[in-house]
C-alpha positions in Angstrom: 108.6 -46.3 64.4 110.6 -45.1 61.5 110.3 -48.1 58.6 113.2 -46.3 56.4 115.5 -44.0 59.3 117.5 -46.7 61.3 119.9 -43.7 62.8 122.3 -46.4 64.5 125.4 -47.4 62.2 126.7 -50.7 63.4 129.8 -51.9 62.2 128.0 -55.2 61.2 124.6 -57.0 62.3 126.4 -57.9 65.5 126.8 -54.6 66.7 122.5 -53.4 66.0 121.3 -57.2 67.2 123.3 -56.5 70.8 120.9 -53.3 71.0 118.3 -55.4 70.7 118.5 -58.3 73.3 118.8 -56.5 76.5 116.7 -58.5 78.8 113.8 -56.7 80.9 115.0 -57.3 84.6 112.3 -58.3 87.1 111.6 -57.8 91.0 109.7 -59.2 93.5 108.6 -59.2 96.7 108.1 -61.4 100.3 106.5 -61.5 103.4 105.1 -63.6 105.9 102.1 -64.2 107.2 100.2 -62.1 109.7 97.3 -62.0 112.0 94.0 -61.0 111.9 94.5 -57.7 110.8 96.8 -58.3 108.2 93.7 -61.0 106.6 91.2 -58.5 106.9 93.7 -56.1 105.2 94.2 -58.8 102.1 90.7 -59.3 101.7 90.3 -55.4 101.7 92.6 -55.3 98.7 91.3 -58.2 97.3 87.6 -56.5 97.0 89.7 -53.6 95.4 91.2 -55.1 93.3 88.5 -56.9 91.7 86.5 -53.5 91.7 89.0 -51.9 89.5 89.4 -54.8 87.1 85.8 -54.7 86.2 86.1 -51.2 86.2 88.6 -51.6 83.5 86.6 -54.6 81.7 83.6 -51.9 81.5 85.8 -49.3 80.1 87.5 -51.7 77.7 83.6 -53.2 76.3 82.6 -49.5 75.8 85.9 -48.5 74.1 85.4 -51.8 71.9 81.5 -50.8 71.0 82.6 -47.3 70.1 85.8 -48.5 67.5 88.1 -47.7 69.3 91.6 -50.2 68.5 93.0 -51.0 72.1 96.7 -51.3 72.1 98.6 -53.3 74.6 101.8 -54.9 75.1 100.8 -58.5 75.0 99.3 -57.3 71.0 103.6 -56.9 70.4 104.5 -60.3 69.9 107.0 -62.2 67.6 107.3 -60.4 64.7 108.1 -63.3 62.4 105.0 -64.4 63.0 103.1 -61.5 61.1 102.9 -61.5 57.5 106.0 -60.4 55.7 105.3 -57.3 53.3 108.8 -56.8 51.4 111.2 -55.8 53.9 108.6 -55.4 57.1 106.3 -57.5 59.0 102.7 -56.3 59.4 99.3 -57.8 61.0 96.0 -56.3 62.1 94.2 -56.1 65.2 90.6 -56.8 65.6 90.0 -57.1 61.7 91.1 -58.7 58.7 94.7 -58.7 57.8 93.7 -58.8 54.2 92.4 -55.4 54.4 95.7 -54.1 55.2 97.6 -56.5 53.2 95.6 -55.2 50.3 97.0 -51.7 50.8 100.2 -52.9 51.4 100.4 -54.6 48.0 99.0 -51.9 46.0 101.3 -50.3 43.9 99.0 -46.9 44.2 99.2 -46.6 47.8 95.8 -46.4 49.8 95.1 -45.7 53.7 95.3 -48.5 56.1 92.7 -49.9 57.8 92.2 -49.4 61.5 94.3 -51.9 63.8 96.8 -52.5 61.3 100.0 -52.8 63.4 103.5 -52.4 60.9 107.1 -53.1 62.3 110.6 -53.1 60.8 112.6 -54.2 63.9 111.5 -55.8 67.0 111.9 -52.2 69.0 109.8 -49.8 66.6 105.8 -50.6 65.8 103.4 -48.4 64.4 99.6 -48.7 64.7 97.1 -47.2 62.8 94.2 -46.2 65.5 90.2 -45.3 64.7 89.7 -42.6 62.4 90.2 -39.1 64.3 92.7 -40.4 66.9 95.2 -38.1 65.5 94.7 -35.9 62.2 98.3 -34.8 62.5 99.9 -38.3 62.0 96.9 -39.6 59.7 95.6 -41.5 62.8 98.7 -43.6 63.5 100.3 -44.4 66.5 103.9 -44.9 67.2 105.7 -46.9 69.6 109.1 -47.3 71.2 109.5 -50.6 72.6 111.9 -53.3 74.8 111.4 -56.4 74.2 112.8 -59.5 75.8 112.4 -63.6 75.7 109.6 -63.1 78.5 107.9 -60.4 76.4 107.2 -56.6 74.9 107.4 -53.6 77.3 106.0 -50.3 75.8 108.5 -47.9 76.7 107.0 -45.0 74.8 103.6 -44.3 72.6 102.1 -41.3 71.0 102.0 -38.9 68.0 104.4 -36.4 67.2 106.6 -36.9 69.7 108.2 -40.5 70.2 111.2 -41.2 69.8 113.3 -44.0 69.5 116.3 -45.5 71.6 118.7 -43.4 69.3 116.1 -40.0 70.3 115.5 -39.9 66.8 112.1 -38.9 66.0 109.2 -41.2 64.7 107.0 -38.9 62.8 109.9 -37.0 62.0 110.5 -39.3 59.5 107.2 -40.7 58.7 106.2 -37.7 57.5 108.3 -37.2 54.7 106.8 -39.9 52.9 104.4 -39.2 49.7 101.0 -38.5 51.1 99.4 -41.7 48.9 101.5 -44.1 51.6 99.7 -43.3 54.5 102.8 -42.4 56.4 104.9 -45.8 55.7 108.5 -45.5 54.8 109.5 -47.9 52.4 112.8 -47.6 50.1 111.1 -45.4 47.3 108.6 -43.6 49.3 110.3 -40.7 50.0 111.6 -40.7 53.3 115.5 -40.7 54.2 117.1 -43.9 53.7 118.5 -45.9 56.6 122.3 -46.6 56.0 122.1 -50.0 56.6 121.2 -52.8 54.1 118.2 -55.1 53.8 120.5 -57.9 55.3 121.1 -56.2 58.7 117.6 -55.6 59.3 116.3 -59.2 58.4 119.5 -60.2 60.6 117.8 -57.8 63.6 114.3 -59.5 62.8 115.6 -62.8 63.1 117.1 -61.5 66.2 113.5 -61.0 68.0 113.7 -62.9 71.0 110.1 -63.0 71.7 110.3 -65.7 68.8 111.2 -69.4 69.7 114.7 -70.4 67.8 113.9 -70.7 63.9 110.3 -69.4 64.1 109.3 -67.1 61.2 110.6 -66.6 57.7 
């Protein structure tokens, strides 16, 4: 996610809210009942099934135990819902947000605390992960994102090389800020400057339509 390097140049909030509201389409599928065959074939998939969701709630329990911040799409949610630090929206996952509001607010920087999750606009998130997740990007995670009334798809995640839906990329910019900001862009922290105003990107937040009409601030 790139906080200050919003490459798109709308002709007015219009033009960067359509880019924003795309629905994710849907499909599904039919049948009809068989016989015999076909039930012992459900129940097969059924046993499956269940096998590899435990599976996964093992995995999950161990990756909890060892610190490890587990990122999903559900954890993307309305933005305007998270606290509002100047221009962006942050929150924290599995911890306390005042950690990470604390270094948000201090006028000397600091490093974010694990979990803490940082947007600018509804498409664009970045995550700070456990400590040696990724020396190269100071442990953060970046995000490319479509999101919709029914929810957040991740259509990207990783490092050093996400990019966004204009194919700019995330650390690319990130990493041009002064090393004290732990890799957040902010207007004086030394990354490029987005060419749009403060007004089109609270217009694009206000925009989120994972939020029910006039939620958030």
């Amino acid at each position: 996610m790139r906080l200050e390097r919003f490459t798109m140049r709308p002709t007015g909030s219009a033009g960067a809210l359509a880019m924003l509201l795309a629905l994710v389409g849907a499909t599904g599928c039919s049948g009809e009942a068989g016989g015999s065959a076909d039930v012992a074939s459900a129940v097969e998939d059924a046993v499956v099934d269940a096998n590899v969701d435990t599976a996964a709630g093992a995995d999950a329990s161990a990756d909890a135990a060892a610190g490890v911040v587990q990122v999903g799409a559900a954890d993307f949610d309305c933005m305007l819902g998270w606290e509002k630090v100047r221009g962006f929206r942050l929150k924290r996952l599995g911890g306390d947000v005042a950690a990470s509001l604390a270094v948000a607010n201090n006028p000397d920087g600091g490093v974010y605390p694990a979990g803490t999750v940082i947007q600018l606009v509804p498409t664009e998130a970045m995550v700070k992960r456990e400590a040696g997740f990724s020396p190269a990007t100071q442990d953060w995670e970046f995000f490319f994102l479509k999101v919709s009334a029914t929810g957040t798809e991740i259509v990207d995640r990783g490092t050093t090389e996400v990019k966004n839906g204009f194919g700019s990329n995330c650390y690319g910019c990130h990493s041009a800020a002064d090393s004290k900001w732990d890799l957040v862009c902010e207007q004086d922290h030394g990354c490029a400057k987005l060419p749009i105003g403060r007004d089109v990107i609270r217009a694009i937040q206000q925009a989120d339509p994972r939020c029910a009409s006039g939620s958030g601030g």
